[in-house]
MIFI-631692 format. One record per atom (N, C-alpha, C, CB): x, y negated, z; residue in one letter. Coordinates in steps of 0.02 Angstrom, whole numbers, plus 50000, padded with zeros to 5 digits. Glycine has a CB too. Layout:
REM MIFI-631692
XYZA/...
This chain:
REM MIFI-631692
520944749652443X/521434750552497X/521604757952502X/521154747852565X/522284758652483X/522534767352509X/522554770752590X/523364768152488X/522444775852575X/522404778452639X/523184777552690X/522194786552625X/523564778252641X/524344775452692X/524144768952722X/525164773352639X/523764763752683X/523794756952706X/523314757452773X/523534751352644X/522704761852748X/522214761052807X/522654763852897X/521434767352780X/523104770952876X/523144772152924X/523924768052967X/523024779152915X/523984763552916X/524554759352944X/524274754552977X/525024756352897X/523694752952964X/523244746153002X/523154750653055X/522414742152963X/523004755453054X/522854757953142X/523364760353171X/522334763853158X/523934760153148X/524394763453193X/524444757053217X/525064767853170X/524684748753176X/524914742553203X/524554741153237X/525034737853169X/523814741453244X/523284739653294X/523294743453344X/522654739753271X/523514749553350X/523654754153409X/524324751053450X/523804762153381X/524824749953418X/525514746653467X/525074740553478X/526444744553422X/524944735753457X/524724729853473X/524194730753559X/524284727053398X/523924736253529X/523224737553616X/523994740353641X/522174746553618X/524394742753638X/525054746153678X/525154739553705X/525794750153631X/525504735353653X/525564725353687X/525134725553747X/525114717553624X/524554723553719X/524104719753781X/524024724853835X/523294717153758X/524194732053865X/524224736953916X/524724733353973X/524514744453884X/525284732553895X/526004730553923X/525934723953964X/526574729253861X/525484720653950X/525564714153982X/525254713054047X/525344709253941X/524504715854044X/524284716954079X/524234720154150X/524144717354052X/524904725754132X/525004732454194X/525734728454197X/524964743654166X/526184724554176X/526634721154220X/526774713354238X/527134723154199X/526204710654232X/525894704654258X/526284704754324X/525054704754264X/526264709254368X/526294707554445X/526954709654440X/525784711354504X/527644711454397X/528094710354391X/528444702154444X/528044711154320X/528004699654368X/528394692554385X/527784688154445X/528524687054293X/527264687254449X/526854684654482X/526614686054536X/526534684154457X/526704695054574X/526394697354643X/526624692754694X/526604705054665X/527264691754694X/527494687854751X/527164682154750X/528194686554754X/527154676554695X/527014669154699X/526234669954725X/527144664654619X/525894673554698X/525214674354721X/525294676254788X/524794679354683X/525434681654824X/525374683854869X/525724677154933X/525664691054856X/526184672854925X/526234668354942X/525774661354942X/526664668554924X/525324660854898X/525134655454887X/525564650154867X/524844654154931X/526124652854833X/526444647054774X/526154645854717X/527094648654746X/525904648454694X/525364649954647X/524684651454637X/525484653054630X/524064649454628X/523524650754632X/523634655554564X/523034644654640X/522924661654603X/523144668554547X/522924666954455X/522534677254579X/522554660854459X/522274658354382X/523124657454351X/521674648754382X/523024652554410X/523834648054367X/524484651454362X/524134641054412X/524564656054398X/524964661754405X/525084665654340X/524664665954455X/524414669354313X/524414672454242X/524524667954197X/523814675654223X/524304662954183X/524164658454126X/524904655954118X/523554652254139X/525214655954189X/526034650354156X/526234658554146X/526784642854234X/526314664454186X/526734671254154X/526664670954073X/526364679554184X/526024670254041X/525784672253995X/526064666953944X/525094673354005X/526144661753967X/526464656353892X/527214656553903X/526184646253890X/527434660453956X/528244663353928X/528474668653939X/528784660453949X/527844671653943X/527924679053898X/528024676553831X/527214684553897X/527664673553799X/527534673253732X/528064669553699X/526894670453719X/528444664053734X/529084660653731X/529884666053732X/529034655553801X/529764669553792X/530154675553784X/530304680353734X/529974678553818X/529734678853707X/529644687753664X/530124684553586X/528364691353635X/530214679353582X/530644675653524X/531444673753524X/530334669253514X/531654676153613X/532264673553602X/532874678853592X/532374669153657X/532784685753582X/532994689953571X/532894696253555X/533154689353594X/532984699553509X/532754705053451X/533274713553481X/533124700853347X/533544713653522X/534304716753548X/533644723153565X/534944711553634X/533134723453606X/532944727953621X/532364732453573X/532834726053676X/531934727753527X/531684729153481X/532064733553454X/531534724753450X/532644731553398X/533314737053374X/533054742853407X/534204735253404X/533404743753480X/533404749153515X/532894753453515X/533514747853568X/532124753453505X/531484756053504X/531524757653439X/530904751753525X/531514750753393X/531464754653299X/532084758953308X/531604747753210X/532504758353322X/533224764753273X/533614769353311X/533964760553235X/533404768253419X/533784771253465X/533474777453469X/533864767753527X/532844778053468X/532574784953490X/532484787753446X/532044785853524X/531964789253394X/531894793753341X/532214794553294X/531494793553319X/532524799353271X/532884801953225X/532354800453151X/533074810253248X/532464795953109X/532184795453076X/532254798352990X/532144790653095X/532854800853006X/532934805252936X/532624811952961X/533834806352906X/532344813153013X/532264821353011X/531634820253013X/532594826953070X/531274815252988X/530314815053006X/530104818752919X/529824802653021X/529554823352927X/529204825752878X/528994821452845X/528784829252890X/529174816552790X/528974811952746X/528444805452804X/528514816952677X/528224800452756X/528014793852794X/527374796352846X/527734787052731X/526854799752801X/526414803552871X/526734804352937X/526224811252856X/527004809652895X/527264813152987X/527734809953054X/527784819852974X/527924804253002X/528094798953062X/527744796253071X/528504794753064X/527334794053055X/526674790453054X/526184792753128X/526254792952975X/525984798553094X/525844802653155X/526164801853228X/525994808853136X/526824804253210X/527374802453288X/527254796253308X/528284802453279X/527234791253290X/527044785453310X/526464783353345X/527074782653268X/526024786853310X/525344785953311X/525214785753396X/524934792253265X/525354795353392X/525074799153437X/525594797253521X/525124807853400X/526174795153487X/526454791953549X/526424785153599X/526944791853533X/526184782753552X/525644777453573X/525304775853635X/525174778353540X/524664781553599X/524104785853621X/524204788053689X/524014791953578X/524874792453695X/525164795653754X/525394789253819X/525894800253723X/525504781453785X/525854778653818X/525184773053849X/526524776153776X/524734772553793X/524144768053828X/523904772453875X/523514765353779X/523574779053875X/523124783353908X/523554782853978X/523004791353869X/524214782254001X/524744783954056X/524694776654081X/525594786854029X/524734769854039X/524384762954072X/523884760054093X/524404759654051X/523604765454059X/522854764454103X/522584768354162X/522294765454058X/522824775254157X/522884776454219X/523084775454284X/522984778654216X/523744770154284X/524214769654335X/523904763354344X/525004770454322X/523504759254305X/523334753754336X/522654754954364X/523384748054293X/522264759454360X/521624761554384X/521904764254449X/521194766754336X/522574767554464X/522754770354527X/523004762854563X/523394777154519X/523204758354519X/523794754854562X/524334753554566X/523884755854597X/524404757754539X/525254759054532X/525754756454472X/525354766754527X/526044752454500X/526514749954462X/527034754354419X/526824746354502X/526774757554375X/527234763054318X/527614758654277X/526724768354260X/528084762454232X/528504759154197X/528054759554136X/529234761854195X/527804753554093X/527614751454039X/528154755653979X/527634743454044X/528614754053989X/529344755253946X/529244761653932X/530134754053986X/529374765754013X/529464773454010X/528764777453991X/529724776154086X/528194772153991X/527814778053979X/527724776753899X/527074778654027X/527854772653848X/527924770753784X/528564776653754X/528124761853783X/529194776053779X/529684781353786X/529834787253785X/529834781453814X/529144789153842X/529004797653839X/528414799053780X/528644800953926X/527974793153768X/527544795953722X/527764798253664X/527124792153707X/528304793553654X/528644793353593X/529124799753596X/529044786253585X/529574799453640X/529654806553632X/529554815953650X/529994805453634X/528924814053652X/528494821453668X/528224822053602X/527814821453734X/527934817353573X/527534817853510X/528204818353469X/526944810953490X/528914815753443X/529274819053407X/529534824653422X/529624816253392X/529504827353491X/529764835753497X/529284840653476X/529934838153575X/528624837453485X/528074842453463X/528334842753399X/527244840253468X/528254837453366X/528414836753283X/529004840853241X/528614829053272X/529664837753266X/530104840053259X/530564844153293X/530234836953245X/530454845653359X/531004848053394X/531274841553422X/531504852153350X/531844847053467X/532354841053514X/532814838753457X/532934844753589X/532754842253416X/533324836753339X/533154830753328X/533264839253250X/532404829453338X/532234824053309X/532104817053358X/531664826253271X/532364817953408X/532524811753478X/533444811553476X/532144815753586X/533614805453475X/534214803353477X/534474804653537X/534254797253461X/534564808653572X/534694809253644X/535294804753675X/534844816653655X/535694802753639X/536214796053676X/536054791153669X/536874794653659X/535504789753619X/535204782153624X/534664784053681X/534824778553543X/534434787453716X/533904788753762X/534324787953825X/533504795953752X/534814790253818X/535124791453889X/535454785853898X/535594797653900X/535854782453864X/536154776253866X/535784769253875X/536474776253811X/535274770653825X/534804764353844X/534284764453885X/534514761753793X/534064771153918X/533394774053954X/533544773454002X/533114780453948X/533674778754031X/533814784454067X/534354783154121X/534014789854021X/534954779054113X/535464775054162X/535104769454166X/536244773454138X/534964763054125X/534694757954172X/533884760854213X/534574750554119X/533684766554190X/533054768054231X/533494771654321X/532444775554173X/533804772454313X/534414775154389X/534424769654428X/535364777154373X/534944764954375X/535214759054406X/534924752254433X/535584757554368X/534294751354397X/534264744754390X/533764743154481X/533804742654300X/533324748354475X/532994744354548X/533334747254608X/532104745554563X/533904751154598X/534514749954638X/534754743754670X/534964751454603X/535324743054608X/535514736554598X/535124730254597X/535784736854549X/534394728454585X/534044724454601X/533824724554677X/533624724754559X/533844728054709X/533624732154783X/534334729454835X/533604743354769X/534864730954816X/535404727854831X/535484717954822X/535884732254785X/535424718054749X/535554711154763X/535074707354794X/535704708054709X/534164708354799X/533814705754846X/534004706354907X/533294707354842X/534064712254931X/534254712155002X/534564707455003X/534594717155032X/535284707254990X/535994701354999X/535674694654999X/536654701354925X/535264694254963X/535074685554923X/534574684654986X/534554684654818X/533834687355020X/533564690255082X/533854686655108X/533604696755104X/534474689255140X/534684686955204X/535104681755205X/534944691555239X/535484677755149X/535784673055141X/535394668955151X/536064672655095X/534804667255125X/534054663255128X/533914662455183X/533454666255101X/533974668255219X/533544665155291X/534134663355356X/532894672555327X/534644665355336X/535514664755358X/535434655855370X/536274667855274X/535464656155299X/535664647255248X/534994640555307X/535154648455102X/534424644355284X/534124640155302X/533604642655377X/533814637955238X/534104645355425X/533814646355488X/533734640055542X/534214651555517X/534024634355534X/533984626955546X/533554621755540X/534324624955521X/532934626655480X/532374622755459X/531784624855485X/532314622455392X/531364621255489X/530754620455517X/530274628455487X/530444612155487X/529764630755505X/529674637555472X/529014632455405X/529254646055549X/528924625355432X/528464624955385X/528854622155340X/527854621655400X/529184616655368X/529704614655280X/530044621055242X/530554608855297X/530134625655261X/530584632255257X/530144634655192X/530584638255335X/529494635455209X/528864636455159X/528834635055120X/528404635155161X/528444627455133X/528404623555072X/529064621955020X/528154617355097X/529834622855035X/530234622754990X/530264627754967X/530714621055001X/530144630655006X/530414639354958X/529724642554889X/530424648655049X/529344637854902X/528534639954871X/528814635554797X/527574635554928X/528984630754807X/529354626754739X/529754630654713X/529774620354749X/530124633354755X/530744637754714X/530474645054691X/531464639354770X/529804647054712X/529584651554690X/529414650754619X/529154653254726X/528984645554605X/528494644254548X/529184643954486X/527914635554560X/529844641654490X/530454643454461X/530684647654419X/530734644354492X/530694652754501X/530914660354492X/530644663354456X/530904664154538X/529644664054455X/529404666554424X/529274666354382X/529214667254433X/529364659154358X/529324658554299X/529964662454253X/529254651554292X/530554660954253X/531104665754230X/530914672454231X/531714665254271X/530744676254280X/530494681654258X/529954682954222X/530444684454295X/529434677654210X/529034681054154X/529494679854064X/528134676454157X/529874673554088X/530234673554029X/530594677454003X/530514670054026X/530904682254042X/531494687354043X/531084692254034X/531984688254108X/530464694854051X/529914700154023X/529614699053959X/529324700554069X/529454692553931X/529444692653853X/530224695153835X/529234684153817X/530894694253851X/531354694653800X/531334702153802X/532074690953811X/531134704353850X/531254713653865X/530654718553814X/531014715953973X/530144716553861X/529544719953839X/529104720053772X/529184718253879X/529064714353766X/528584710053706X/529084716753654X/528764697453688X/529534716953655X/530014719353599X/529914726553597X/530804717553611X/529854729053629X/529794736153622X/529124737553575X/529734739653699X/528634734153594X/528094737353537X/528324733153466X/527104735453560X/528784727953472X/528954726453396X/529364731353375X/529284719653381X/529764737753394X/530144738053373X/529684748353346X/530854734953422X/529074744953378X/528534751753362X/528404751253300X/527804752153400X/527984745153304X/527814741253261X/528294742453193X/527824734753292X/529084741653188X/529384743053142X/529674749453123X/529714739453143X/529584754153181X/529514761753171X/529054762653108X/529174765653238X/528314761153116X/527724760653079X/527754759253006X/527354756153106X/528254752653018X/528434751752935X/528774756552901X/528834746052918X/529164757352935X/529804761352902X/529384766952860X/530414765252966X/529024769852906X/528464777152893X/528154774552834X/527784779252960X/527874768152839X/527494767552787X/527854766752700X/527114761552810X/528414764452730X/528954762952669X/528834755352642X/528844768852599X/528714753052685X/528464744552695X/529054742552691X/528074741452765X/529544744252733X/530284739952745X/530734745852740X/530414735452827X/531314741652755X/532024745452751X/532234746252818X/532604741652710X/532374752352834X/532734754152914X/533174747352920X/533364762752918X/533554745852865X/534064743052885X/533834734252904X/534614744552827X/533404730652885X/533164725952887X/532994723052957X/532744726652849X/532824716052966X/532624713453026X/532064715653035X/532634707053033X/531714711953097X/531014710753113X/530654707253095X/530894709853155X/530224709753057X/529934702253007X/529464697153046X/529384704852932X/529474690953049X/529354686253070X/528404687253125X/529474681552998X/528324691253051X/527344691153090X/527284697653140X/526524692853011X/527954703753139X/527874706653207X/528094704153248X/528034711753218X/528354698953261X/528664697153325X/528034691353355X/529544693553313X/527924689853300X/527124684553319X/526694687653368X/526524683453249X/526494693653313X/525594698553345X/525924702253400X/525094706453277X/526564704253427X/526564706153460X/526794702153529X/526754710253435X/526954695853521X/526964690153579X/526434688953591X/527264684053570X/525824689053549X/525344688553562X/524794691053591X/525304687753536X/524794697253588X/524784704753615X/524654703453703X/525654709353593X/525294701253714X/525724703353764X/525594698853810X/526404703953748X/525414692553797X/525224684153806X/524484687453835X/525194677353716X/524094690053795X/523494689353810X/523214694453868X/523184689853749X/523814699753865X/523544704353926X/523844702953971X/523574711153925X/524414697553985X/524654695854039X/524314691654079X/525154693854030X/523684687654038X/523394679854060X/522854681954090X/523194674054001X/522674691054067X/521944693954098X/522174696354163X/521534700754054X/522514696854182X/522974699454252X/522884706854253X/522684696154333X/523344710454269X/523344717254297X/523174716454382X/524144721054282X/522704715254400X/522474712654475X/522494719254541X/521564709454465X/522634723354497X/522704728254536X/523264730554551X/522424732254520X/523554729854508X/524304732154532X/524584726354552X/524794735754475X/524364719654534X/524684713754564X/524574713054658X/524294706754519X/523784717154655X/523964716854734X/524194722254790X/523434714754761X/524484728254725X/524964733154757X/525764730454793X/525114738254695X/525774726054723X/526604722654727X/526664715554777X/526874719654637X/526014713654789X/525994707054802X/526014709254889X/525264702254764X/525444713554895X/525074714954960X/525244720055005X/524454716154948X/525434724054971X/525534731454992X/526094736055001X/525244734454956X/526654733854974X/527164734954972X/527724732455034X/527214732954916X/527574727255043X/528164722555086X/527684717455125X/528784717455028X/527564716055167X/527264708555203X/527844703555197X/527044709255294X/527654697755138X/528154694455096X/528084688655114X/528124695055027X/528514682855145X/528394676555131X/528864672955073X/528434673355193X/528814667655066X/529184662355009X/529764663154996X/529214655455023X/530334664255053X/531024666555040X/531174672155002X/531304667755094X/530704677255046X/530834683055014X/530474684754951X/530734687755058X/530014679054916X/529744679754871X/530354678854792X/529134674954886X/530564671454846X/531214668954794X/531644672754780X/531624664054814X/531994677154821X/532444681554834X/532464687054769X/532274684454905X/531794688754793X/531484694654732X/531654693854678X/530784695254717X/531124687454667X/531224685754576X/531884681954566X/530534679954537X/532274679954582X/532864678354543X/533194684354561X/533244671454560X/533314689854600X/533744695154558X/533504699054502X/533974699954600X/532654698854505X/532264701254454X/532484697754387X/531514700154471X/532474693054371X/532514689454328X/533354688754307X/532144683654349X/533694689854315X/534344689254326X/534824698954294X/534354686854426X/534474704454316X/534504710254290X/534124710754265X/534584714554314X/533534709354231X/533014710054142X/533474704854096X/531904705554145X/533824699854108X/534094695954046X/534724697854044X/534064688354047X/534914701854096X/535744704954050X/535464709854020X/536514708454098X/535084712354047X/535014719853999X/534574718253934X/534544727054047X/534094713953935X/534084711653852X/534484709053821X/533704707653834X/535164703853836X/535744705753816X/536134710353778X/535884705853848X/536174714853814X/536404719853788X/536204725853761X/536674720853815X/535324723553767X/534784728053699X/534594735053751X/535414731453599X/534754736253817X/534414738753865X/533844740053861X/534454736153905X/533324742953844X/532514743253853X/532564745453940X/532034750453789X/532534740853975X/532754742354069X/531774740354066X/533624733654136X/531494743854126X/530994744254163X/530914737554213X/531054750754196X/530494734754174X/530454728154223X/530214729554283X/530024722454199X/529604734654272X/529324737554337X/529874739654394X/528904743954318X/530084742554400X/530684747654425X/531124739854459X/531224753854341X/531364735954408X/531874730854437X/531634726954495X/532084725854384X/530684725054463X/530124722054504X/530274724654588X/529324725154471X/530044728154577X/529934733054626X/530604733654681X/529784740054586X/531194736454644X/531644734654694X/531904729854719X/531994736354689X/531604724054674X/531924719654729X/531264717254774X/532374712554693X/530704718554769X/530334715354812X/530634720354866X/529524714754797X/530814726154872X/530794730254923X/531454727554961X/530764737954902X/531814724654916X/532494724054933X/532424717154981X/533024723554861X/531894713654971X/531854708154996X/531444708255075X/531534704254941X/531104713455066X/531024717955150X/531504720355181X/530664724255153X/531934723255155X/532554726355197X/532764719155209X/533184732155157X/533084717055154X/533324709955182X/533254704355251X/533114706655140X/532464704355254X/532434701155317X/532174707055393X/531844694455300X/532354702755467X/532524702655506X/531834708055528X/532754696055527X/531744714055533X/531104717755529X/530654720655475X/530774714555554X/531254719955436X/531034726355394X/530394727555375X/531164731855425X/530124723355344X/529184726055349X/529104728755285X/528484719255359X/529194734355277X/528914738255214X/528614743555232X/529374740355164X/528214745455188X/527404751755189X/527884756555125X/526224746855143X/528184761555169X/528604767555142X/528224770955103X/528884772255192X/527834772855126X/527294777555098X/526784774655049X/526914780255155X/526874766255020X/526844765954959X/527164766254912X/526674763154951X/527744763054949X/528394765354901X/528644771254867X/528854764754930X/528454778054934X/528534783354898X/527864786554831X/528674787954958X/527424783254855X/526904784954790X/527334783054725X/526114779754790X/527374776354730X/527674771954666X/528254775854644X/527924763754685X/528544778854696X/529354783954650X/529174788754625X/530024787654694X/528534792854663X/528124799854621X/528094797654559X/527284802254644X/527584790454544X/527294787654475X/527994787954417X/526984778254488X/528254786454432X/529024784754408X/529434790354397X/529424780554459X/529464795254426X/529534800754407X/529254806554351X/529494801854451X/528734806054363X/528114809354316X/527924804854251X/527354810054363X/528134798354242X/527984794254208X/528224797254125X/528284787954241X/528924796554123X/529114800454060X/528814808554042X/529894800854065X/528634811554065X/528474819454060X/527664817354053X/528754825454139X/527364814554087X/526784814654080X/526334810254013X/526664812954143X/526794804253996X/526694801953952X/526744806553881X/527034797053960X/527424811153892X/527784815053860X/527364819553815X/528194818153903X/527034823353863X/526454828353873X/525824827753838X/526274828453938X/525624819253843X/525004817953794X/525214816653733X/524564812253812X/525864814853763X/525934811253655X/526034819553614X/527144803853627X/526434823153671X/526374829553612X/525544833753614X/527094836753636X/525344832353662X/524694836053643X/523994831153617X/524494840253713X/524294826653586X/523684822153529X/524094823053480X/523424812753539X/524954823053469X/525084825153395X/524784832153373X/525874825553383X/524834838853418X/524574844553404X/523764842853378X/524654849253469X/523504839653412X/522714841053382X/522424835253332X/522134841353450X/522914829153329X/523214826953248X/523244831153189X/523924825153248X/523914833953199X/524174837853160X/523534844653130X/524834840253204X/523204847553179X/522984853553175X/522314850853117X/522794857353258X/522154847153141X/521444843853127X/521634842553048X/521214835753181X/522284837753044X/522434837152949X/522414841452932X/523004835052912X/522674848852930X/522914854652919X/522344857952902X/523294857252970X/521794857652961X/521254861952941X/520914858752880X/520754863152999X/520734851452898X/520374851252857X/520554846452771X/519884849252901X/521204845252776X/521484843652707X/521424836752698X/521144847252649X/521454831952775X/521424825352773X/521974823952772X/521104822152815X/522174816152768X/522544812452786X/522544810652854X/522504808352752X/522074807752860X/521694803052920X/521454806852961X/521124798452903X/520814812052964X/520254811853006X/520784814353083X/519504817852973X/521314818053078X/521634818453124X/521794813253172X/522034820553105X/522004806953137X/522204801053177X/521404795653170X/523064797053136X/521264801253166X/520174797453184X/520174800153267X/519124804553115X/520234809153259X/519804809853304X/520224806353359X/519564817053314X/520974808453370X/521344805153418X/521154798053427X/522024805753404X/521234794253397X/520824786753406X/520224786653441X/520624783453340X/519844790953415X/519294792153472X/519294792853557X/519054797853454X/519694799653556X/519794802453603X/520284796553647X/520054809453583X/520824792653629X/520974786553680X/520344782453687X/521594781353653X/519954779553631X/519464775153652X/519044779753701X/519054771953590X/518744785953706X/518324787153761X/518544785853830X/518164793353758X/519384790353837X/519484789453896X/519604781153915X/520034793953910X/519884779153885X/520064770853913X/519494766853935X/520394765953852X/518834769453912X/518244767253944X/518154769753973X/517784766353926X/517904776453995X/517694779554062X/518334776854123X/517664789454050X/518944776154111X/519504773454169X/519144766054171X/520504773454142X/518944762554118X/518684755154146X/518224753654184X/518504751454107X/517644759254157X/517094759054203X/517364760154277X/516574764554183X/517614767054276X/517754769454339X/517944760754385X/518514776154331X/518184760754348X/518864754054400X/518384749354421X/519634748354343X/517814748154375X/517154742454399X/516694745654475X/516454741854317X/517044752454503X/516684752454579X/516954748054613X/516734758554622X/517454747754616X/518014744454674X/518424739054627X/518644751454714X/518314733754599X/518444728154568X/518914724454615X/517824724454550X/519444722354590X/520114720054615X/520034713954550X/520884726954615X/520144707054594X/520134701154542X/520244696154573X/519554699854503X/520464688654544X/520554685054587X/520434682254640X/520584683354574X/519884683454646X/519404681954704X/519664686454783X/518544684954674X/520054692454767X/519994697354817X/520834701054820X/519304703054793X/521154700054770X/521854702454756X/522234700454796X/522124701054698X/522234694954844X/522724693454913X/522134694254985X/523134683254908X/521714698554986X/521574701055039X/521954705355094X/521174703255021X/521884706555152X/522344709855181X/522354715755153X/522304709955243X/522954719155179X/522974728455147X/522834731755208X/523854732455113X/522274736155181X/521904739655245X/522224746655241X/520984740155241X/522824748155221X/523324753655186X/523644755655272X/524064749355111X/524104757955249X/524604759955306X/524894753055339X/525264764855273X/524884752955390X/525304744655431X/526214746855405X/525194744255567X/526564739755390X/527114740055381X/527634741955435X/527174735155356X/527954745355418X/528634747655473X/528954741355473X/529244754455446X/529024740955547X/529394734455590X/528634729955593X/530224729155536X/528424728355574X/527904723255578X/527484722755622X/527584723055534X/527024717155645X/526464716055705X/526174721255700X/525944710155705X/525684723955651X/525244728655659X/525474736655653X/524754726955612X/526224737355656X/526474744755682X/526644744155764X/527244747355636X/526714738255782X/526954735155845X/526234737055889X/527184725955836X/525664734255873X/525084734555898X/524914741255909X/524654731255862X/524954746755832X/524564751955828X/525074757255907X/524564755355729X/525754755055905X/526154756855952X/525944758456013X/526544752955957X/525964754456031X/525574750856103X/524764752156115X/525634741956097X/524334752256079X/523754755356077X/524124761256104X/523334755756007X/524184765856049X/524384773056073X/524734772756124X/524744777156029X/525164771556177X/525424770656217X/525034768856272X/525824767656201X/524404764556268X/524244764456327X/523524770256325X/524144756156350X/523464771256261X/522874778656249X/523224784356294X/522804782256149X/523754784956277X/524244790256314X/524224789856404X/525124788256285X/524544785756394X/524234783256471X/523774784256518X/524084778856474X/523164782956483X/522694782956510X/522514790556502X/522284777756488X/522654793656462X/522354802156443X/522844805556516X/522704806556332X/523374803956534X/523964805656576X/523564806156643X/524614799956576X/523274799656683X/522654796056710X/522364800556721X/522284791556675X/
C-alpha cells in the first residue's frame, strides 16, 4: 500500500467522523420540537430522523458539486499532497468547532464550521487566491444572512395562522392534532437535511479524490461516497446530539404542537429549495429561526433572548474560528513534513492532536450528561419573556419592593 493511498484512507475516514459530527450536532434541527412536545418519544424521534437522513442524502447531488468545485481553487493546490493536506487539516478545524459547540450547547452551523475549516487551511496554504470567493459568497455567505430570516418570518406568519385557523378547537384536540402533524413535519425536515448536509462531506470526500488523482474534477459522485457518507450521517443522527436537542427543544422558546408544526414546515420547506438550487444553506440557522419565529408568532411571545443571543455569538465566530484551526493544524502539518522529510507523520501528529482533544471534550461532557432520560426537563436557564415564570419572577419582585418600601 502507497503512502498516497494510506493517507487518502485517513483523510476519507476523517470527512466520514466530519459525517457522523454532522449528524449528531443537527439532530435537534429536525427533532427538538417533536420531542420537546411529546409527539415523539426522544428514541423514536432519532431513529425515524436517521432513516431519512439516509433516504435524503440520495435524492440530490446539487450541493455536493458546490463543496467539491465551489470553494477551493483547485488548480492553484501544490500538487495532490498539498491538497490533501487542505482537506485534511480542514476537516480537523471543522470536527474540533462540532464538538465544542455541542459540549457548550449550542446549536453552530455544521456547514459553516466545515466551510471555514476549509477555508483557513487553504489561505494558510495558498493565500486568498486559492478560495473561490463568489462561490463562497453566493452559496455561503447570502443564504447564511437570509435564510433564518426568512425562515423566522415565514414561522411567525404560519404561528399565527395556526392558532388564528384553529382558535375554535378544544386546547386538547388542538394538541393531539397538531402532534400528528408534527411527526410529518419532522419528518420532511430530516429528509430535507439528508438532501443538504449528508452532501457536503461527499463533496469532501471528492475534494480528496481529486488530490489523490483517483477521479476526474469533472466526473460525478461515485456511487460508494454517497453510501459511506449517508451512512455517516444516519448513524450520528440516531445517537442524538441531546444536548443541543434540549437547547432547541427546551430553551429557546416554551413550544407547544402548533408552534412545533409551524417551525418545521417552514424549516423544511427553505432546506429543499436551497438544495435545489445547490445552496450549501445552514440547516442550523433555518432551524433555529423558525423555532424562534414560531415564538414571536404566538400570542406572548415566550422566548429566552439571551439564548438566542449566545446562539448568534456561536454563529458569528463559527467561520473564523473554525477558520483559525484549520489554518493552524495545516501550519504544524506542513512544518512537521518539512522538518522531517515525511509524507505523513504531519497528518499523524494532527490526527492525534483531534483525537486527544475530542476525548478530553467527551469526557468533560460525562459531568453533566444530557440524554434521553433528562433532555425535556425543565430549563432552569433564564424564564422566557412574556411567559408564566417572567410573570411570577415580576410580581415576586414587586411585592419584595413593597415590602422593603414597608
Amino acid at each position: 500500500m502507497t503512502t498516497e493511498l494510506i493517507i487518502l484512507i485517513i483523510v476519507v475516514l476523517t470527512a466520514l467522523a466530519f459525517d457522523f459530527t454532522n449528524g449528531f450536532h443537527d439532530t435537534a434541527n429536525a427533532m427538538a420540537t417533536s420531542i420537546a412536545t411529546k409527539a415523539l418519544k426522544p428514541r423514536t424521534a432519532v431513529a425515524l430522523s436517521a432513516v431519512l437522513n439516509l433516504v435524503g442524502a440520495f435524492l440530490s447531488v446539487e450541493v455536493a458539486k458546490t463543496v467539491g468545485t465551489g470553494i477551493v481553487n483547485l488548480d492553484a493546490a501544490d500538487g495532490s499532497s498539498g491538497l490533501m493536506l487542505i482537506v485534511f487539516t480542514g476537516l480537523v478545524g471543522a470536527i474540533l468547532w462540532n464538538v465544542l459547540t455541542w459540549l457548550l450547547g449550542l446549536p453552530s452551523s455544521s456547514s459553516h464550521a466545515l466551510f471555514g475549516g476549509l477555508i483557513g487551511a487553504t489561505m494558510a496554504s495558498l493565500g486568498t487566491s486559492g478560495v473561490l470567493w463568489s462561490g463562497v459568497l453566493s452559496k455561503v455567505v447570502v443564504p447564511a444572512l437570509f435564510a433564518p430570516i426568512i425562515a423566522g418570518i415565514v414561522a411567525t406568519v404560519g404561528t399565527w395562522l395556526v392558532y388564528r385557523i384553529s382558535q375554535p378547537v378544544s386546547d386538547s384536540k388542538k394538541t393531539s392534532g397538531f402532534r400528528y402533524g408534527q411527526v410529518a413535519t419532522a419528518s420532511l425536515v430530516s429528509l430535507a437535511h439528508g438532501t443538504n448536509d449528508a452532501q457536503k462531506t461527499m463533496g469532501v470526500v471528492f475534494l480528496a479524490l481529486v488530490a489523490a488523482n483517483e477521479i476526474d474534477p469533472a466526473a460525478d459522485i461515485p456511487f460508494w461516497v454517497r453510501l459511506t457518507c449517508a451512512l455517516a450521517i444516519a448513524l450520528g443522527t440516531y445517537l442524538g446530539g441531546w444536548r443541543i436537542i434540549r437547547t432547541l427543544g427546551k430553551g429557546l422558546v416554551e413550544i407547544d404542537s402548533p408552534q412545533g408544526m409551524a417551525a418545521e414546515g417552514s424549516s423544511a420547506a427553505i432546506i429543499l429549495t436551497s438544495s435545489h438550487f445547490g445552496m450549501a444553506l445552514s440547516t442550523t440557522h433555518t432551524a433555529t429561526g423558525s423555532i424562534l419565529g414560531s415564538g414571536i408568532g404566538r400570542k406572548g411571545a415566550e422566548v429566552r433572548w439571551g439564548v438566542m443571543g449566545r446562539m448568534v455569538i456561536a454563529w458569528l465566530i463559527t467561520l473564523p474560528a473554525s477558520g483559525a484551526v484549520g489554518a493552524v493544524t495545516w501550519f504544524i502539518g506542513h512544518y512537521i513534513n518539512q522538518v522531517t522529510g515525511s509524507e505523513w507523520l504531519g497528518e499523524l501528529i494532527v490526527f492525534l492532536i483531534l483525537i486527544s482533544f475530542c476525548t478530553w471534550m467527551f469526557l468533560h461532557s460525562r459531568k453533566e450528561p444530557i440524554d434521553p432520560s433528562n433532555v425535556n426537563d425543565d430549563w432552569h436557564g433564564e424564564p422566557a419573556q412574556g411567559s408564566a415564570q417572567t410573570a411570577a419572577a415580576s410580581s415576586s419582585n414587586s411585592v419584595a419592593s413593597q415590602k422593603a418600601k414597608v
